[in-house]
C-alpha positions as CSV (number, residue, x, y, z in Angstrom):
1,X,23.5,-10.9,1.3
2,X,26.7,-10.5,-0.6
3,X,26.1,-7.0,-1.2
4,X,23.0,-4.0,-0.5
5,X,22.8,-0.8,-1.7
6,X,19.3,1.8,-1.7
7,X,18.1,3.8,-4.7
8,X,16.1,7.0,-4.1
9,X,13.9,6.7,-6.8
10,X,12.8,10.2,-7.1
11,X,16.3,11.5,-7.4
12,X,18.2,8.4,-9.3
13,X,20.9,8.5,-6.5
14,X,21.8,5.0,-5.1
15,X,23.4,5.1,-1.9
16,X,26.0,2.8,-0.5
17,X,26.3,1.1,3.3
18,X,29.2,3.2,3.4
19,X,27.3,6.8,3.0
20,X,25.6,6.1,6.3
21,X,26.5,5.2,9.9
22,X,26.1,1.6,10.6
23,X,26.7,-1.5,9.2
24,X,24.9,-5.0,8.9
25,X,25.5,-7.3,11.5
26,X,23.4,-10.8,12.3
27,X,21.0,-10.7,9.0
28,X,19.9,-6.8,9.9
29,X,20.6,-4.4,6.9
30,X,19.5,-0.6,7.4
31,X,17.7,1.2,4.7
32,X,18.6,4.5,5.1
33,X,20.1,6.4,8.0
34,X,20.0,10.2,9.5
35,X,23.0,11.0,7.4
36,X,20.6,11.4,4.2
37,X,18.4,14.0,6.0
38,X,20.3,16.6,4.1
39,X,19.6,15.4,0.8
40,X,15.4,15.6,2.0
41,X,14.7,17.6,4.4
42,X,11.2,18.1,4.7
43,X,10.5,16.3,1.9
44,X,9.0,12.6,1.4
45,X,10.8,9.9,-1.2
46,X,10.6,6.9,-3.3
47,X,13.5,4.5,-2.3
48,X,14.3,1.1,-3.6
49,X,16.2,-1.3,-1.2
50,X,18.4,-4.1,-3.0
51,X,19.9,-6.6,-1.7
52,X,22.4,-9.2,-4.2
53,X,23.4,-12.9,-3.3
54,X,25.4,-14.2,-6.3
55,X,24.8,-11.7,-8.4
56,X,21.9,-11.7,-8.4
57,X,19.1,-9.6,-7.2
58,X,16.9,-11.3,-4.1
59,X,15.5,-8.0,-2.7
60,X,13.8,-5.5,-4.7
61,X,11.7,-3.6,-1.9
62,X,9.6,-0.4,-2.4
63,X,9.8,1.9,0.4
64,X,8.7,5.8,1.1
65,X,10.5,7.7,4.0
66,X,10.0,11.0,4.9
67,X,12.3,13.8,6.6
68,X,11.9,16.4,9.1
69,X,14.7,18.8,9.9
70,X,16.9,16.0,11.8
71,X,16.0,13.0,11.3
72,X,14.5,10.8,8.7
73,X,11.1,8.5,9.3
74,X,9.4,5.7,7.8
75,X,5.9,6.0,6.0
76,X,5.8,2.7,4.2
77,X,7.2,-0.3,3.3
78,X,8.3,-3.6,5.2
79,X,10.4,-3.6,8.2
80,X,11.3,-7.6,7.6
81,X,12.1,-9.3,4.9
82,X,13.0,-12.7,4.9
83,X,14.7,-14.0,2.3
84,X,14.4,-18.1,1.4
């Protein structure tokens, strides 16, 4: 993808690759990291993951993830996406 970004949904705040620890590397894109936990703690979200090839949108993926007090979790949505 040319560019990704992910949208939590419940608070309209889109959140860049370069909010969170990590990076892409060989096709793997992360979501959302640890460094959001702040910004949920003990709560559960809505989050959008988009992913643009050519300006244009390819991924448009639902997703809810939860947090505790350090670290945040998956509830739903798909861990692989592949993209033709």
């Amino acid at each position: 993808m040319d560019s990704y970004y992910t949208v939590n949904t419940n608070l309209n705040d889109t959140i860049f690759p370069g909010n969170w620890q990590g990076s892409a590397y060989a096709g793997v894109y992360n979501v959302l990291s640890d460094g959001y936990v702040d910004k949920m703690r003990n709560k559960t979200y809505q989050f959008s993951f988009i992913g643009i090839i050519n300006n244009t949108v390819v991924v448009n993926e639902p997703y809810t993830i939860s947090a505790d007090c350090c670290h945040i979790s998956l509830v739903s949505g798909r861990s692989e996406i592949t993209i033709d």
